[in-house]
C-alpha positions in Angstrom: 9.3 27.9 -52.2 11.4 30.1 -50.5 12.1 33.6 -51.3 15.8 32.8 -51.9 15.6 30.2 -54.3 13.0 32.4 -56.0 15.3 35.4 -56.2 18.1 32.9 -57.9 15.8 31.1 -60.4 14.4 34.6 -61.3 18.2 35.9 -62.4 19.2 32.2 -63.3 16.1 32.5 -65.7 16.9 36.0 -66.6 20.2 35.7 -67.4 19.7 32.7 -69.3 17.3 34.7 -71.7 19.9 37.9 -72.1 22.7 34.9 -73.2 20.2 33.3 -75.5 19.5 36.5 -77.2 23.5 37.1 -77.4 24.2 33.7 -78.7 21.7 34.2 -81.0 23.1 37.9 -82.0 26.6 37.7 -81.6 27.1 35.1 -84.4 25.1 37.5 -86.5 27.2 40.4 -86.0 30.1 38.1 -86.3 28.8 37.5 -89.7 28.1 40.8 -90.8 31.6 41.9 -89.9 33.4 39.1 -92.1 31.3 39.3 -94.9 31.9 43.4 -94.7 36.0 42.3 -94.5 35.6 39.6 -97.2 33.7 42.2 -99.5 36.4 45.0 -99.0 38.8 42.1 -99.9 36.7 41.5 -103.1 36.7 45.2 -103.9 40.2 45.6 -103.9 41.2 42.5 -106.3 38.3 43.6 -108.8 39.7 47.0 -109.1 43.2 45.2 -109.7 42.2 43.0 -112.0 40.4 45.5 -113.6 43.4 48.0 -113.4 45.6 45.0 -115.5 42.8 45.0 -117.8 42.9 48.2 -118.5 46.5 48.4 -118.7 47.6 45.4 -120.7 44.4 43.7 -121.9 43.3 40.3 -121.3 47.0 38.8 -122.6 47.8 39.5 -119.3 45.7 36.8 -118.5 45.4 33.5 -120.0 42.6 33.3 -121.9 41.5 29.7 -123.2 40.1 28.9 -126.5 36.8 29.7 -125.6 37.6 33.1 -124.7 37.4 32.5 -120.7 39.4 32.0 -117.8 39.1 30.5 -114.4 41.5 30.2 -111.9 41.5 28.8 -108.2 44.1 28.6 -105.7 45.3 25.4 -104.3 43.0 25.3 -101.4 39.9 25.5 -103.2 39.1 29.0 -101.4 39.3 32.0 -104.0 39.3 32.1 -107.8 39.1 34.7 -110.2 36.6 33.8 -113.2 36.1 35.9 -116.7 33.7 34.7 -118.8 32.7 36.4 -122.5 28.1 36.9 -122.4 26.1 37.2 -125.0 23.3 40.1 -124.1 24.4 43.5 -121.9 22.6 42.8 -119.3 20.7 45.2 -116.9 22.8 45.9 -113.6 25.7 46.2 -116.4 28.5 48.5 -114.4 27.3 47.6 -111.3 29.0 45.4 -108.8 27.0 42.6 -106.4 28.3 40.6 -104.4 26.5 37.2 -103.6 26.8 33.8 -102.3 26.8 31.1 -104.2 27.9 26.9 -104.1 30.0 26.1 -107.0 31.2 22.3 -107.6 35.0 22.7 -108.0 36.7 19.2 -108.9 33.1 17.3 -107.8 33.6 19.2 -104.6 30.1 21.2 -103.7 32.0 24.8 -102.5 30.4 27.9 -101.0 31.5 31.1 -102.1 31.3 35.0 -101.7 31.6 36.0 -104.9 31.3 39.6 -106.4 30.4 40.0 -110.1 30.7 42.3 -112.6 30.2 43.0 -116.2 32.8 45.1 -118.8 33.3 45.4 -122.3 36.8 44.6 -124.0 37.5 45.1 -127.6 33.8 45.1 -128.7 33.0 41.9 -126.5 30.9 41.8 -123.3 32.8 40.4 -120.3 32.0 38.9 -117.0 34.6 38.8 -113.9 33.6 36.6 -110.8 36.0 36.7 -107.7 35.8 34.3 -105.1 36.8 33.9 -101.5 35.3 30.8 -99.5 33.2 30.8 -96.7 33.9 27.5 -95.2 36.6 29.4 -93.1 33.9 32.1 -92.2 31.0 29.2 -91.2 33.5 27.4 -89.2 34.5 30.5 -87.5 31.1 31.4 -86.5 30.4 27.7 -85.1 33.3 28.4 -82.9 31.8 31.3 -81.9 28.1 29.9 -81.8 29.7 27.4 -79.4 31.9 29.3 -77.8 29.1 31.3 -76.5 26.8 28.6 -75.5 29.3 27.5 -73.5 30.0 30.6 -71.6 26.4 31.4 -71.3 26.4 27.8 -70.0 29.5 29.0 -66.8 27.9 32.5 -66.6 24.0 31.2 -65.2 26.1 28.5 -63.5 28.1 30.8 -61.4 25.2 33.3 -61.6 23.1 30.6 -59.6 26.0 30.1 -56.9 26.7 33.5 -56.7 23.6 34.6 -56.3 22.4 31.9 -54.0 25.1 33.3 -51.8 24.5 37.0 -52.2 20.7 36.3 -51.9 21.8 34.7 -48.1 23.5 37.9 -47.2 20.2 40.0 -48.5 17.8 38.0 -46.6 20.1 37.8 -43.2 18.1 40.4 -42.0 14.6 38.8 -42.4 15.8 35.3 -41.5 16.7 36.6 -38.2 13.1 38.4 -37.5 11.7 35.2 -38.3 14.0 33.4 -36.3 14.9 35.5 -33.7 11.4 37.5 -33.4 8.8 34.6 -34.3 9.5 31.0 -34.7 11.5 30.6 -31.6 9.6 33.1 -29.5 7.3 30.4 -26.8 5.5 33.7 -24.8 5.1 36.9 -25.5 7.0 37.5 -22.1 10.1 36.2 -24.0 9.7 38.6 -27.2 13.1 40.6 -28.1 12.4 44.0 -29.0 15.9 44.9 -29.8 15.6 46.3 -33.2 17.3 44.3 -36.5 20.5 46.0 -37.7 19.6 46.1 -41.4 20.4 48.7 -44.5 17.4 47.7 -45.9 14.5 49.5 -46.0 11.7 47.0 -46.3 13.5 44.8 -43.7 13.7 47.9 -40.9 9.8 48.7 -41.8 9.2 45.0 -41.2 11.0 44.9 -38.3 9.5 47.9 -36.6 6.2 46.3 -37.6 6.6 43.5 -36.1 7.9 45.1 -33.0 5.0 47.2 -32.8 2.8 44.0 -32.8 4.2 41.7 -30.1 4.3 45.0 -28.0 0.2 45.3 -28.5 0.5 41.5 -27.8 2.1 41.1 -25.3 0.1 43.8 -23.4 -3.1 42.6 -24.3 -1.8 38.8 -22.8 -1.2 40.7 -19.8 -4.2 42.3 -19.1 -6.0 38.7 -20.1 -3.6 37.2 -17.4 -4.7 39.7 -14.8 -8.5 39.5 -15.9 -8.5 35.8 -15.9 -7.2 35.5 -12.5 -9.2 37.9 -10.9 -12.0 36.8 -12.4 -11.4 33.0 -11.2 -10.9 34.1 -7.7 -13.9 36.8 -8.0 -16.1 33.7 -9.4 -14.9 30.9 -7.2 -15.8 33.1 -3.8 -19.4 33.7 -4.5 -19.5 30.0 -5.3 -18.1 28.8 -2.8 -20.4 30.5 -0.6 -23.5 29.6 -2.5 -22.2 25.6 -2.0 -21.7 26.4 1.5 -25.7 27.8 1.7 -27.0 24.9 -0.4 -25.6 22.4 1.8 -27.0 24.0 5.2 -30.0 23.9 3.7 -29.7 20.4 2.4 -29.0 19.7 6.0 -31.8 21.4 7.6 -34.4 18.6 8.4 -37.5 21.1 8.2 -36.5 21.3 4.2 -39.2 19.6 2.4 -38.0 16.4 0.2 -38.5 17.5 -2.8 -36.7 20.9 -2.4 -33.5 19.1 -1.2 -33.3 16.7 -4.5 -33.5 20.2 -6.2 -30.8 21.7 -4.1 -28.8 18.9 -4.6 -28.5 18.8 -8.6 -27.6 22.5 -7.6 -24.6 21.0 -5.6 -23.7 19.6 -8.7 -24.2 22.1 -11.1 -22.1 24.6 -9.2 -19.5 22.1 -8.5 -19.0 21.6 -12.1 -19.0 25.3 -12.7 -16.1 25.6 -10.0 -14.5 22.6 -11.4 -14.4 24.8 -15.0 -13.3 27.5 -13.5 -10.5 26.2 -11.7 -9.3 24.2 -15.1 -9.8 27.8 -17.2 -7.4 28.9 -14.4 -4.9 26.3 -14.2 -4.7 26.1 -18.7 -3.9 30.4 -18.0 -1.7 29.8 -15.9 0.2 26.9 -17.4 0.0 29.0 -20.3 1.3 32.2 -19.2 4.1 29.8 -17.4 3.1 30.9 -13.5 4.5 27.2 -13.1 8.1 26.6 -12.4 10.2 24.3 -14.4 12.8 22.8 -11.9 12.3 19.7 -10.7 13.5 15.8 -12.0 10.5 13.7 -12.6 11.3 9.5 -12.9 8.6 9.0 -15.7 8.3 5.2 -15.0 7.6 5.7 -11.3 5.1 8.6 -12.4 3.0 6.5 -14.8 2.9 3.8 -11.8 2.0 6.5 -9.3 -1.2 7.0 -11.8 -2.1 3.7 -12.6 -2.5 2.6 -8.9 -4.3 6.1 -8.4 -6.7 4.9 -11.2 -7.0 1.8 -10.0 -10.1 1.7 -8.4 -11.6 2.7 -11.5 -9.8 0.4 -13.3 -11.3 -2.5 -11.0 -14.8 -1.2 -11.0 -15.0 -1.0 -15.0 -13.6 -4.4 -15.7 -10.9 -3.3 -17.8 -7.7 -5.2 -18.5 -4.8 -3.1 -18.0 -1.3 -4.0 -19.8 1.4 -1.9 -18.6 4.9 -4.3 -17.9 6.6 -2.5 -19.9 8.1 0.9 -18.8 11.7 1.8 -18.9 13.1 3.9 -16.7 13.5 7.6 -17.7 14.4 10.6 -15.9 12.8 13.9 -16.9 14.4 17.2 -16.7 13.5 20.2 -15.8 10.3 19.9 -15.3 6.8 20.3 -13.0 6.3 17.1 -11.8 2.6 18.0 -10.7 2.1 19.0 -14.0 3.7 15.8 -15.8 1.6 13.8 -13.0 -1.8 15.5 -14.1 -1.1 15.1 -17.6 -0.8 11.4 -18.0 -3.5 11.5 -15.4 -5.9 12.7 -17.2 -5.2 10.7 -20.4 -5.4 7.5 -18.2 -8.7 8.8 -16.8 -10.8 9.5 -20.5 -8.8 5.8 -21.5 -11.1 4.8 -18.4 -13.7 6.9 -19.0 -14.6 6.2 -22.2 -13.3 2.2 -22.8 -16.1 -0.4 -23.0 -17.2 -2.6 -19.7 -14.3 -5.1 -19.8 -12.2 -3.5 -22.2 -8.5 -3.3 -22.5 -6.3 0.0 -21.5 -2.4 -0.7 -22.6 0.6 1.3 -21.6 4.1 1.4 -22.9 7.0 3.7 -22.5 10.3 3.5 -24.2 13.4 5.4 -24.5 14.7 5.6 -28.3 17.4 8.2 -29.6 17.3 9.9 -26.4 13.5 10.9 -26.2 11.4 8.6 -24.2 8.0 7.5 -25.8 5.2 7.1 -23.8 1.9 5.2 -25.4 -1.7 5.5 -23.5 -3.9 3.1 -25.6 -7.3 1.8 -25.0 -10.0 -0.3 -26.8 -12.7 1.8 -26.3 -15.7 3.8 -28.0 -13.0 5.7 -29.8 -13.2 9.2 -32.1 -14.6 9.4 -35.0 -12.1 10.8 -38.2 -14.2 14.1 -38.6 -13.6 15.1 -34.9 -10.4 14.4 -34.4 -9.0 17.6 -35.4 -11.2 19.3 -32.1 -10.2 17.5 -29.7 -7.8 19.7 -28.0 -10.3 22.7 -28.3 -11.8 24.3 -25.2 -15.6 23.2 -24.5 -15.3 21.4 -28.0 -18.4 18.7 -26.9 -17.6 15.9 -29.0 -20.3 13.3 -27.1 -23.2 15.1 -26.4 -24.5 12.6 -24.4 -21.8 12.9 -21.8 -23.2 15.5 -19.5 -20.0 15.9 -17.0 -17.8 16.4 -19.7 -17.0 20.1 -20.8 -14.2 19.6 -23.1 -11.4 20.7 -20.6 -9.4 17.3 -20.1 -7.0 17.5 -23.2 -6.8 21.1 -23.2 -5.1 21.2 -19.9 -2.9 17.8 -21.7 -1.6 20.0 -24.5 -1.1 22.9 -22.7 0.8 21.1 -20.1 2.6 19.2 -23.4 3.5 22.3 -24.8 4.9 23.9 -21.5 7.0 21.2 -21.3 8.0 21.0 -25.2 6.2 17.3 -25.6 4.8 16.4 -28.9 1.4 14.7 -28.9 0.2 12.4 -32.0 -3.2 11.1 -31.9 -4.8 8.5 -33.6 -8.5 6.9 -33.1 -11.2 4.7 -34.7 -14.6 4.6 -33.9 -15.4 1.5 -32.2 -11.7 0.4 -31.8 -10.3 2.4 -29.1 -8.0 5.9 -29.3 -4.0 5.9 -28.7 -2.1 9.2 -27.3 1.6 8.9 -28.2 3.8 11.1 -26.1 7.4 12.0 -27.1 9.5 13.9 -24.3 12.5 15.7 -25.5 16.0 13.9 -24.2 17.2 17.9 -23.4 14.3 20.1 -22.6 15.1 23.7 -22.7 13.7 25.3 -19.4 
């Protein structure tokens, strides 16, 4: 997941838990602060009612047969009842206020009601006022929803807002990656310019980094230097030893025997040169000593190598389909390079298909890249090795002693020079097919 979307679900998440606690909260103090204004309310109409008590009795009030009085307003909302008890009881002189349901004309009602006890005229008294709390519930739902609702629009436009603000905090690393590492094909190519950033971390990054592809790209110089000169400083020394081998191959007074051994010397130092010459073509493909001008007609290439190859073809037996190949023109590109590419993936289709088996080629252009298949019927590569076989010496048939694993090392490097994807896929026993894509732009 990527470091932005992580930063928004963290304050997404975060936010979403300091709204939760407020929703839960606010309706609380919302509560607390109209039951403290409904008890103040309470407070003042006991101490009236008990202030007309005091000052005309209870005929101020009317008093029914049974020595009590209730009274409620039209809504249903607040009443004022006084009621004669029996025993003094034990908070007597002390107000509480509680809630309480009362059933007011077979209506079920919920209340704050304050109580208190007196005595009038010998007689034990006790006063109830009332103010309803269906106002106050409904009032706190409003809020309670109210709130949900902008919690709801706060992590909403938190989410966008940080999603944007999280862009503008990460421009800086985006471009290192961009800029400085995913687009970077050589070392050669590296930009050193430093970032312009504010942020810390991103400058100590940056300088980091910088620091790195500098050691880099030194130490892929001094391996270009070292690889060449030792090439050249190998390949003179053998060349000279082939040169002494064959004289003495030649020389009629060398016994038999030495000259079979002098030959499979021949070979072995032929195949050593032949290494050494592929480790320095894949450095220099690699370190791009090759030039990337020229136009290459694809179709006319691949025909180039298939009548190259076919002597091969002939001798092995093998059926080759190749009829169809639109024409495509490459470009830029090194058409020596394209031409030993497909070259050598015509040449292990050859080398390792079965006597009279079956080598197919197509090429095709579709949404401006051309796709070119190499498919044979072969021996084929077994599912475990398939990862390897663009590794360097990887020997993946032991019993092939010419092979050294150079072949499709010197295909993807050439591939990747010329920004050409490679899929592979391969049975055992059914054959191996090399799809190609070349890019309809190529960048040079």
């Amino acid at each position: 997941m990527k470091l932005q979307i992580k930063l928004v679900l963290y304050n997404a998440f975060s936010k979403t838990l300091i709204m939760s606690a407020l929703a839960f909260i606010i309706p609380m103090l919302i509560q607390k602060i109209v039951y403290n204004h409904l008890d103040k309310r309470l407070h003042a109409r006991e101490e009236k009612m008990m202030r007309m008590i005091r000052i005309g009795g209870l005929k101020e009030i009317a008093i029914d047969q049974d020595c009590s009085f209730d009274s409620y307003n039209i809504f249903k909302e607040e009443f004022v009842s006084i009621s004669p008890i029996a025993a003094l009881p034990d908070d007597f002189g002390k107000t509480s206020i509680t809630n309480s349901e009362r059933i007011v004309d077979n209506e079920l009602l919920k209340h704050r009601v304050l109580s208190q006890s007196f005595i009038y005229d010998n007689q034990l008294y006790k006063i109830e006022i009332g103010e309803g709390l269906s106002s106050a519930d409904a009032l706190e739902n409003s809020i309670r929803n109210f709130t949900l609702k902008l919690m709801l629009a706060v992590v909403l436009f938190s989410i966008f807002f940080d999603l944007g603000f999280a862009q503008i905090l990460l421009k800086p690393f985006n471009k290192i990656v961009t800029e400085k590492l995913r687009n970077v094909k050589h070392p050669s190519s590296f930009n050193l310019t430093p970032v312009r950033t504010h942020t810390f971390e991103f400058r100590q990054l940056d300088q980091s980094v910088n620091e790195m592809m500098s050691q880099i790209k030194e130490a892929f110089q001094l391996e270009r230097e070292f690889i060449t000169n030792v090439s050249h400083e190998l390949l003179t020394p053998i060349s000279i030893l082939q040169n002494r081998v064959e004289n003495m191959i030649n020389d009629p007074e060398v016994p038999e025997d030495v000259v079979n051994k002098l030959a499979e010397s021949q070979k072995t130092l032929a195949r050593l040169s032949r290494v050494i010459k592929a480790l320095l073509y894949i450095s220099r493909i690699e370190n791009e000593q090759y030039i990337k001008n020229e136009t290459a007609e694809l179709s006319v290439l691949i025909q180039d190598v298939l009548e190259e190859l076919d002597v091969l073809i002939q001798d092995k037996g093998i059926t080759l389909q190749a009829a169809e190949l639109e024409a495509y023109t490459f470009s830029p590109c090194n058409r020596s390079l394209i031409h030993t590419m497909i070259f050598n993936l015509v040449s292990n289709a050859i080398k390792y298909n079965k006597p009279n088996g079956k080598i197919m080629v197509h090429g095709s252009s579709q949404h401006g890249n051309y796709f070119l298949r190499i498919e044979d019927r072969g021996i084929g590569i077994p599912e475990d090795q398939l990862p390897f076989i663009f590794d360097r010496f990887k020997r993946l048939r032991p019993e092939d002693d010419m092979g050294f694993g150079l072949g499709l090392p010197i295909v993807q490097s050439i591939a990747g020079f010329h920004q050409i994807s490679i899929e592979v896929t391969s049975e055992a026993g059914n054959g191996t097919s090399f799809l190609l894509c070349f890019p309809g732009q190529l960048s040079s």
